[in-house]
C-alpha positions in Angstrom: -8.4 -6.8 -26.0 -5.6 -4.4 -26.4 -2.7 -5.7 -25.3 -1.2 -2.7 -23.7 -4.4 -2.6 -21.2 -3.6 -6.1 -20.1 0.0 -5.1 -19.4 -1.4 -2.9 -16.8 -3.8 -5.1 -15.3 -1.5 -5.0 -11.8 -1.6 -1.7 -12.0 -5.8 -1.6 -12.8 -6.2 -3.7 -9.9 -4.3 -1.9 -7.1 -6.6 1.1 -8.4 -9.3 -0.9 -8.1 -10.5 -1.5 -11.8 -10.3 -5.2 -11.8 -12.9 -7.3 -9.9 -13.2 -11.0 -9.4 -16.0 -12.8 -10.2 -17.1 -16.5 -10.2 -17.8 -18.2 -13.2 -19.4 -21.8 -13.8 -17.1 -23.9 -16.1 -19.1 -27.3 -17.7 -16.7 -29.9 -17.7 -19.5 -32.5 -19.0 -22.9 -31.8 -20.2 -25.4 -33.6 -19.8 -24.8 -37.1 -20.8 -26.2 -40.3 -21.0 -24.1 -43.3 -20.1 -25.3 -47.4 -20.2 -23.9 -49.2 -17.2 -24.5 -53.1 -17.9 -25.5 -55.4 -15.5 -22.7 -56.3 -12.5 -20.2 -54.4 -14.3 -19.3 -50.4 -14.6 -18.1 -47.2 -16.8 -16.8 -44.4 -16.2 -15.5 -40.9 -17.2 -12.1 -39.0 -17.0 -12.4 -35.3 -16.4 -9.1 -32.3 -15.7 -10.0 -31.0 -12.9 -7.7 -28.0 -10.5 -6.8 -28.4 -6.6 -9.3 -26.7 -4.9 -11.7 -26.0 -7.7 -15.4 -26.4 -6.5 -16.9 -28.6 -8.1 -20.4 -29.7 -8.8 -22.7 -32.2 -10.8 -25.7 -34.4 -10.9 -26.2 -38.5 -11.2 -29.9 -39.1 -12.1 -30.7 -43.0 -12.7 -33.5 -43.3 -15.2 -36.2 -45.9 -14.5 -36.2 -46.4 -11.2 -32.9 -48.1 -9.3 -30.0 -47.6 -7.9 -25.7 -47.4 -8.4 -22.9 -47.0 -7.3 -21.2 -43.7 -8.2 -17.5 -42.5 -6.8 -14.9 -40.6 -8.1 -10.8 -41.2 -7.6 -7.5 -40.1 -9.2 -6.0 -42.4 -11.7 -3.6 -44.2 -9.5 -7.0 -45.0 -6.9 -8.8 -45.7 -9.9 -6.3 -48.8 -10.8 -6.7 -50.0 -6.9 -10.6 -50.0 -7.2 -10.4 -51.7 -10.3 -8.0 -54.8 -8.6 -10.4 -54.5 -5.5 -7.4 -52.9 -3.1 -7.7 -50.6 -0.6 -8.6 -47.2 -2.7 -8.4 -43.8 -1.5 -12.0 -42.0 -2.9 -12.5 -38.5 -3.3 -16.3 -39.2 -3.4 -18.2 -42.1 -2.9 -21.9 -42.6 -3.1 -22.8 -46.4 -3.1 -26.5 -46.1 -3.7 -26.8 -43.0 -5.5 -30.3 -42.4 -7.3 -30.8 -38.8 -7.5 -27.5 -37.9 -6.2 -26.9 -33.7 -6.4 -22.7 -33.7 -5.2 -20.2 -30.9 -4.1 -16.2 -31.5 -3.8 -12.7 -29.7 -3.9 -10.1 -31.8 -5.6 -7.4 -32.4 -3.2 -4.8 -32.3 -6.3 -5.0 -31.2 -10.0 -5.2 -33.7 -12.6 -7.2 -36.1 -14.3 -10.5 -37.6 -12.2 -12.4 -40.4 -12.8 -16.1 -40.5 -12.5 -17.0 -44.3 -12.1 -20.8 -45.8 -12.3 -20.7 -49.2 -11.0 -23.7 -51.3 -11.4 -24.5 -54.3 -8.9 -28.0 -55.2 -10.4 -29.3 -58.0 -12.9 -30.4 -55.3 -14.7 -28.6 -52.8 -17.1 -28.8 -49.0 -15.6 -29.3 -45.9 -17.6 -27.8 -42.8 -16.1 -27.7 -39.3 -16.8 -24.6 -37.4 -15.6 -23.5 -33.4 -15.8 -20.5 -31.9 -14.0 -19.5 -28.2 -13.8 -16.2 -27.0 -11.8 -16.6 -22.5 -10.6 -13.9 -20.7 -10.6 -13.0 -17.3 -9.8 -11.5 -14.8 -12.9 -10.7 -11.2 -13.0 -13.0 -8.7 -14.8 -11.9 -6.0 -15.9 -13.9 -3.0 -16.1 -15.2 -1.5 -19.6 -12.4 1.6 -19.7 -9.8 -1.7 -18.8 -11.1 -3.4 -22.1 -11.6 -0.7 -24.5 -9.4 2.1 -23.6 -6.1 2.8 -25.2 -2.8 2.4 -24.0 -1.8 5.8 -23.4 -5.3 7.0 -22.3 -5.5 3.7 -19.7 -2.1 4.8 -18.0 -2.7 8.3 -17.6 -6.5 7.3 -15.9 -4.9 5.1 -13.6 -2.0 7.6 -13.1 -4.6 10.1 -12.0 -6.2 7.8 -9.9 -3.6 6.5 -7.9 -2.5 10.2 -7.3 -6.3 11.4 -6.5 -5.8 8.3 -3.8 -2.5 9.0 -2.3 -3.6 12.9 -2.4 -7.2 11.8 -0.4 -5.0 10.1 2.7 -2.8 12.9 3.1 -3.0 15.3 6.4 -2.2 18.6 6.5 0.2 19.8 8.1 -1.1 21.9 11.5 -0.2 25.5 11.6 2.4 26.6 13.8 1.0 29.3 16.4 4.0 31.7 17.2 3.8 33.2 20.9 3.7 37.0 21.4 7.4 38.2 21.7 7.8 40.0 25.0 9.4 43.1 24.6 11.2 44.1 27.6 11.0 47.6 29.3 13.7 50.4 27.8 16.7 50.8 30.2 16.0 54.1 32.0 18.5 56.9 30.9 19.4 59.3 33.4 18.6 62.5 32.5 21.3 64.6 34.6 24.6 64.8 35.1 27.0 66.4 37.3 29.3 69.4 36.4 32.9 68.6 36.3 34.1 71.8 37.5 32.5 72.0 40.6 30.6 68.4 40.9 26.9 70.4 41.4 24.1 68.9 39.5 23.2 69.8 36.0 20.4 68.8 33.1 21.6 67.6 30.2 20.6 69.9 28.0 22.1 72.9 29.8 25.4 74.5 28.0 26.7 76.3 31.6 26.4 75.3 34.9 23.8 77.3 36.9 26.2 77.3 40.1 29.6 78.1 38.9 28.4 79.2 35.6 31.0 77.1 33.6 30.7 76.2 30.0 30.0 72.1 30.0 31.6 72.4 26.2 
C-alpha cells in the first residue's frame, strides 16, 4: 500500500473512509493431540486481553477429559496441585464448543488432562476475532496527492453541509416626519400691516419691502 495513504489514515477515518471489521485469526488448526492414560498435554498459545476467543475439543472414540486453560504462572500451581486460578475449566468435556476473553495478554495454556485407564485422542482448533480497520479502495490505491485533496474536499463538503445561513436582516420603514410649516406672510416694517411674501410694496402704506 502506498505509504503516503497510510499516513493519512486519521485523516481517512474522521472522513469516514476507514471502517472496522472483525476478522477471525486461527491460532491452532485443527490438531490432533494423544493424552495417555492418568496423565495430560497441553498447548501454549499468545493470546491479547480482551480478545474473543473461540475453539473446539472433540474426544474421538467415545469418552471423556478434562480440558482448562490458565496463564503460565496458574499453570505451574495446577501442575503442583495448588490452588490455581483457571480461565476456563471444563472437567468432563467431550464435545466441548468454548468462548472466553483473556483477562491479560500473554501466553495461555491449553491443558488436556486424562483420568481414564485408557489413552484419549483429541482433536483441538482455536481461533481468537479481532477487530482491524479497512480501508476503502480509493484509501488503498489512490496516490498521495490525489488522496489528500479527496479528503480535503470532503471534509470541506462536511463542514460546508452543517453550516446555517445567516437570517436576513428586515429593516423597518423610516418614518419621515411632516415638513415644519413655513409661514407664508410677514408683516411690513414701516407700518407693522400684514403683507405676502412675495409682494415688493406694501399694499397699505405703499412702501418698498427692499
Amino acid at each position: 500500500m502506498n505509504q503516503g495513504a497510510q499516513i493519512l489514515y486519521p485523516l481517512a477515518g474522521a472522513a469516514g473512509l476507514i471502517i472496522n471489521v472483525q476478522s477471525q485469526i486461527v491460532m491452532v488448526p485443527s490438531t490432533l493431540l494423544t493424552v495417555a492414560p492418568s496423565n495430560y498435554t497441553y498447548l501454549t498459545v499468545e493470546l491479547k486481553q480482551g480478545a474473543q476467543t473461540t475453539g473446539r475439543v472433540q474426544i474421538e472414540g467415545g469418552g471423556e477429559l478434562g480440558f482448562y486453560i490458565m496463564n503460565g504462572g496458574n499453570f505451574s500451581e495446577w501442575r503442583h496441585s495448588r490452588p490455581t486460578v483457571i480461565e476456563l475449566a471444563k472437567p468432563n468435556a467431550i464435545n466441548y464448543n468454548f468462548t472466553f476473553a483473556p483477562r491479560n495478554s500473554g501466553t495461555y495454556y491449553c491443558v488436556f488432562s486424562n483420568q481414564d485407564p485408557t489413552r484419549k485422542n483429541v482433536v483441538f482448533t482455536l481461533s481468537t476475532v479481532e477487530t482491524v480497520a479497512v480501508p476503502s479502495p480509493f484509501i488503498q490505491y489512490a496516490g498521495y496527492e490525489a488522496l489528500m485533496f479527496g479528503l480535503l474536499l470532503s471534509i470541506v463538503g462536511v463542514k460546508t453541509g452543517k453550516k446555517k445561513p445567516k437570517p436576513t436582516k428586515i429593516l423597518e420603514p423610516t418614518k419621515i416626519s411632516e415638513p415644519t410649516k413655513i409661514l407664508d406672510d410677514v408683516k411690513c416694517k414701516f407700518c407693522g400691516a400684514r403683507k405676502e411674501l412675495a409682494e415688493t410694496f406694501c399694499s397699505k402704506c405703499g412702501r418698498s419691502h427692499k
